[in-house]
C-alpha positions in Angstrom: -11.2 -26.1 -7.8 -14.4 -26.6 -6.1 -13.4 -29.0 -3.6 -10.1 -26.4 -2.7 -13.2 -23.6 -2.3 -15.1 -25.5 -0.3 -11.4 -26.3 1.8 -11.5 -22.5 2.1 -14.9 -22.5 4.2 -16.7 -19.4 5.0 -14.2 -16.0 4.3 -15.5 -12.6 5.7 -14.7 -10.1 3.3 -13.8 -7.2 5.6 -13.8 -3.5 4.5 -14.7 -0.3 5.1 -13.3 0.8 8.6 -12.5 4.0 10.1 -9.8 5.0 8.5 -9.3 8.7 6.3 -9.2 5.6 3.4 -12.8 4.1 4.4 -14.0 4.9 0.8 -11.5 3.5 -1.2 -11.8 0.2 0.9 -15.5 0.1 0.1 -14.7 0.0 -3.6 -11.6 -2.0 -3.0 -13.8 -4.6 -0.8 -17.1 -4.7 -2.5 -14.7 -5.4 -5.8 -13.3 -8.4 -3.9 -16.3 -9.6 -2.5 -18.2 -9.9 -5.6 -15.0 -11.6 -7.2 -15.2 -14.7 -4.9 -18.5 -14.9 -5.0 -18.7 -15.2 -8.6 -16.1 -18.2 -8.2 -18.4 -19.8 -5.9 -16.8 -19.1 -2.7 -18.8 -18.6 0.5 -18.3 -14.9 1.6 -19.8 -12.3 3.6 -19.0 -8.8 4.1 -17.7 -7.3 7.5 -17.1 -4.4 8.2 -15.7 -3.5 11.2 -17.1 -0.1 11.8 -20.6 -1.6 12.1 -19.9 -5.0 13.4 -17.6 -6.5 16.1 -15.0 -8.7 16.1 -17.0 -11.2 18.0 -19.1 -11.2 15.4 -17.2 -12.8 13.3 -17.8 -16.4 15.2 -22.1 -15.5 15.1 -21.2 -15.2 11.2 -19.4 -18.4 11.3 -16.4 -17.0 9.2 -13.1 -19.5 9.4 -11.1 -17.3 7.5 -10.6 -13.3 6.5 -9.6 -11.4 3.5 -8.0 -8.2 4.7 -9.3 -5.3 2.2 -8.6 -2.6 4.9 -6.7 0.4 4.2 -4.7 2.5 6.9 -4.9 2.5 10.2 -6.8 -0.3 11.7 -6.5 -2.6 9.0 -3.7 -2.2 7.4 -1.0 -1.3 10.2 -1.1 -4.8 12.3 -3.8 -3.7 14.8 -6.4 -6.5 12.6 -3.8 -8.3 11.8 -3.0 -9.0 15.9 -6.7 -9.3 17.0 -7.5 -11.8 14.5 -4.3 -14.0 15.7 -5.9 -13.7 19.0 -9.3 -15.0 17.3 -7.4 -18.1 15.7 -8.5 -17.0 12.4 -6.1 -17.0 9.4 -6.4 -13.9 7.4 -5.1 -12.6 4.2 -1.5 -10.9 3.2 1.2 -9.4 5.9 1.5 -10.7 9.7 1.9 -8.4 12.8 5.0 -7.3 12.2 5.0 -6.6 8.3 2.0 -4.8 8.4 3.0 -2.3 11.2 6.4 -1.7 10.1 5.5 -1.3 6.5 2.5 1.4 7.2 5.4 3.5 8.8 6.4 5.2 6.7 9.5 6.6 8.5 10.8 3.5 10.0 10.3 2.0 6.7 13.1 4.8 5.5 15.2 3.6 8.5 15.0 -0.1 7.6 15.8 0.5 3.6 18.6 2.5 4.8 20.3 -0.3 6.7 19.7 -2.3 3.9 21.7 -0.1 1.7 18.7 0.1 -0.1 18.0 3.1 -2.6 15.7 5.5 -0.6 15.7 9.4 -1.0 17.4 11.7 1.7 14.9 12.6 4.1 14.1 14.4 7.6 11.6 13.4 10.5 10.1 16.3 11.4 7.6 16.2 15.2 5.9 20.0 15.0 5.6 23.1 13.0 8.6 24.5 15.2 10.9 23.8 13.1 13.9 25.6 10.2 11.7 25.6 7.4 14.4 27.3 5.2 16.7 25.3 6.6 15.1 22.2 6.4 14.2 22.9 2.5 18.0 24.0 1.6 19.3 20.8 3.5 17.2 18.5 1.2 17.8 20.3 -1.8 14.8 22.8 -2.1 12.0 21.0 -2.5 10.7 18.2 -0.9 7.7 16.1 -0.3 5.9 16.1 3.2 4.3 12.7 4.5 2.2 11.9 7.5 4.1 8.7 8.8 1.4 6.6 9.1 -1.6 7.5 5.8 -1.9 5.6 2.3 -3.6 7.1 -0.5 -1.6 10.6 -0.6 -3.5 11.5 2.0 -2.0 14.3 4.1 0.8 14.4 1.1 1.8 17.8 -0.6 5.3 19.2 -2.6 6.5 22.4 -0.8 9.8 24.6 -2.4 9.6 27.8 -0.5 9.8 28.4 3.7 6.0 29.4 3.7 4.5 26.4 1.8 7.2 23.8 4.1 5.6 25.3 6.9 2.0 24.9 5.6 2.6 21.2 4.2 3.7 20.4 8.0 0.8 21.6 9.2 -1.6 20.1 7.1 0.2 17.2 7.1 0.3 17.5 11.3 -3.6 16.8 11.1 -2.8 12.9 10.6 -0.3 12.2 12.3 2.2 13.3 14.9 5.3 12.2 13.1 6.3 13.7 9.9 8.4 12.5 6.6 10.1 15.3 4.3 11.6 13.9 1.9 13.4 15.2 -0.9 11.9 15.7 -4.2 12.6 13.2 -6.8 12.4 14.9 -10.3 11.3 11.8 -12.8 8.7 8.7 -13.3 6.7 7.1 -10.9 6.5 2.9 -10.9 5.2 0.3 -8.9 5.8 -3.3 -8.3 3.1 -6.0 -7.2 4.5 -9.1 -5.5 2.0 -11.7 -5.2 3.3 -15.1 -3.3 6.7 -14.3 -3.5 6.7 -13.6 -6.9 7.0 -10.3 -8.5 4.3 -9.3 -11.3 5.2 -6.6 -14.2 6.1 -3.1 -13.5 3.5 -0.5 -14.2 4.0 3.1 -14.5 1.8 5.9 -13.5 1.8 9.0 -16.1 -0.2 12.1 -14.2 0.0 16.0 -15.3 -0.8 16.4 -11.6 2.5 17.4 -9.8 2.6 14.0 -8.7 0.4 10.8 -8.6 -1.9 12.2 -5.5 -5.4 10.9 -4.4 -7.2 12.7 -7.1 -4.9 11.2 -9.8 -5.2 7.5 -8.3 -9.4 7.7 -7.6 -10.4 10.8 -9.2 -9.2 11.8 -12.8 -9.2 10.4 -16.2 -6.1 12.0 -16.8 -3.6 9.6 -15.5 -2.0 7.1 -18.1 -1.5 3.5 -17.0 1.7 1.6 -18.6 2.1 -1.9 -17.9 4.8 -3.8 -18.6 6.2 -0.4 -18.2 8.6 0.9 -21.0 11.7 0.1 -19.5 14.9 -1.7 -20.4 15.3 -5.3 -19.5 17.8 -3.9 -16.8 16.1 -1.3 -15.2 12.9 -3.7 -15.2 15.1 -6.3 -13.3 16.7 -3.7 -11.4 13.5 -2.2 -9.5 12.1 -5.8 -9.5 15.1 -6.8 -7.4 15.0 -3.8 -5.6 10.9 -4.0 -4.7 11.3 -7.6 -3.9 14.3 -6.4 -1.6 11.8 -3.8 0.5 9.4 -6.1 0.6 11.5 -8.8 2.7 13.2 -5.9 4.3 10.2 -5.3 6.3 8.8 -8.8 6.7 5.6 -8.0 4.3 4.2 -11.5 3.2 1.2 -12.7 0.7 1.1 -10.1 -1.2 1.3 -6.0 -1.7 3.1 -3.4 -3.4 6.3 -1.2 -3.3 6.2 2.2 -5.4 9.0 3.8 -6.4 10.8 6.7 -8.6 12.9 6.7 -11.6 15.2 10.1 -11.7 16.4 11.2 -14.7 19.6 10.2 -14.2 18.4 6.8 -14.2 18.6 6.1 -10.8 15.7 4.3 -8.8 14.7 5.2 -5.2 12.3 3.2 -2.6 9.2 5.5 -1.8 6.8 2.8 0.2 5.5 -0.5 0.9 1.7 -1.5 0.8 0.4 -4.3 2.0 -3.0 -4.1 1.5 -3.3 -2.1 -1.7 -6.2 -1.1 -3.6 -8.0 -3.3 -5.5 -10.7 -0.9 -7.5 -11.1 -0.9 -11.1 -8.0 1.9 -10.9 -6.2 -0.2 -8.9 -2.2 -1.3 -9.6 -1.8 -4.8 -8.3 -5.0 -5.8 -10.9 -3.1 -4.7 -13.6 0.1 -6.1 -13.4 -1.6 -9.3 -12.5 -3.5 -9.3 -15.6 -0.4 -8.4 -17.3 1.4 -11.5 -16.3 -1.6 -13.9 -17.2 -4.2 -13.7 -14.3 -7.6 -12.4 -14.3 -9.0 -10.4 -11.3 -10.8 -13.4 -9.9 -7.7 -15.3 -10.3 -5.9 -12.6 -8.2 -8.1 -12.6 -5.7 -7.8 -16.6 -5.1 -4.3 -16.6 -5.3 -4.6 -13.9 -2.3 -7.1 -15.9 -0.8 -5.2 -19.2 -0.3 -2.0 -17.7 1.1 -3.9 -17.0 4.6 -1.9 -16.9 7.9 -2.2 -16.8 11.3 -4.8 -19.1 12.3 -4.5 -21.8 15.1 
């Protein structure tokens, strides 16, 4: 193993960033960080509020380990700048990570892959048929800024008034909005790490649904993992994750969440590609479920780099 680190060479550890997700990356990043060092890799941590890109040569860093989330990391701005810089970097390329942090065109693609995805509206201002807009997608929804990760922005509305005031809050992130319908029933996700896909784990919150507070925050929410499901439905939504995950030409590694109604029936919510890796985090769990340790994660992650010269 040593002479594979070694191989590796100098990784910059990059976190942080100016995203509405900055702290979460700074757990996320200071998590992976101290992971690869304790393995004996040589790493350093950027962060690219503080520092510059250029830096990254004065630093001497030959490779990077994306632990961005959100814009500027996590959407294929980081991704394109280091291509330009010759330096390979962790998890999705360009593409994968720009159409995967949209949201909406993430609904799109799953749609023309026949893919299970709840009904849903795009929505561009608070002018707009609230009442309308609720009846058509069965009277209560949930409103998304396109482009945020961590619930951020999120919020259930089933009346006119709180449509209206959902928009508008969620109007302060982005200029694109998701309403989807609401999807009465359980809340998975699936981790896919080098093309293959880890156990499910479920998320259990008495929060009306598994929002920022319930991932960082509270000590209420219930972890499951392998999650209590059939040997069908556990295939079924591992099929189905794998599926989004091609769909929108995500690589390395990441995560696709998704909802169990209680008809039985699953439906696509998102793709991450650079998901949180905190001591809350999914992807950690479901990697130690099927064997690995976190510092084995964070390896594995490590040595499926792209985009170098």
């Amino acid at each position: 193993m040593s002479n594979q680190l070694t191989a590796l060479g100098k990784v910059a550890v990059m976190f942080g960033g100016v995203s509405a997700e900055r702290e979460v990356s700074l757990r996320s990043g200071n998590a992976v960080l101290t992971a690869l060092l304790d393995a004996g890799v040589d790493a350093v941590a950027f962060d690219p509020q503080t520092q510059s890109l250029a830096s990254l040569a004065d630093l001497g860093a030959q490779r990077v380990f994306i632990v961005l989330h959100g814009r500027g990391g996590e959407d294929g701005t980081m991704q394109g700048a280091l291509q330009q810089l010759g330096l390979p970097y962790t998890g999705s390329g360009v593409l994968g990570s720009a159409l995967a942090m949209d949201k909406i065109r993430c609904k799109w693609l799953f749609q023309a892959q026949k893919l299970p995805t709840a009904p849903f509206a795009v929505v561009h201002s608070n002018d707009t048929d609230f009442a309308g807009l609720l009846a058509t997608l069965g009277g209560k929804v949930m409103v998304k800024p396109a482009n945020e990760g961590s619930s951020i922005g999120m919020s259930a509305a089933s009346t006119a008034a709180e449509l209206e005031q959902a928009i508008r809050a969620a109007l302060k992130y982005d200029s694109e909005i998701l309403v989807e319908r609401w999807i009465n029933g359980r809340e998975f996700t699936v981790a896919i790490l080098n093309g293959q896909v880890l156990p499910v784990v479920e998320m259990r919150t008495p929060r009306a649904f598994y929002d920022y507070e319930a991932k960082y925050q509270a000590n209420s929410t219930e972890y499951l993992c392998p999650a209590p499901l059939s040997a069908e439905q556990t295939a079924a939504m591992q099929d189905t994750a794998l599926k989004a995950f091609n769909a929108v030409g995500a690589s390395g590694w990441g995560r696709v969440d998704i909802m169990l109604d209680q008809s039985g029936q699953h439906f696509l919510l998102e793709v991450n590609t650079v998901p949180g890796m905190t001591e809350k985090s999914l992807v950690p769990m479901a990697a130690k479920a099927a064997g690995l340790s976190f510092s084995q994660l964070v390896l594995a992650i490590l040595t499926q780099t792209q985009g170098g010269n």
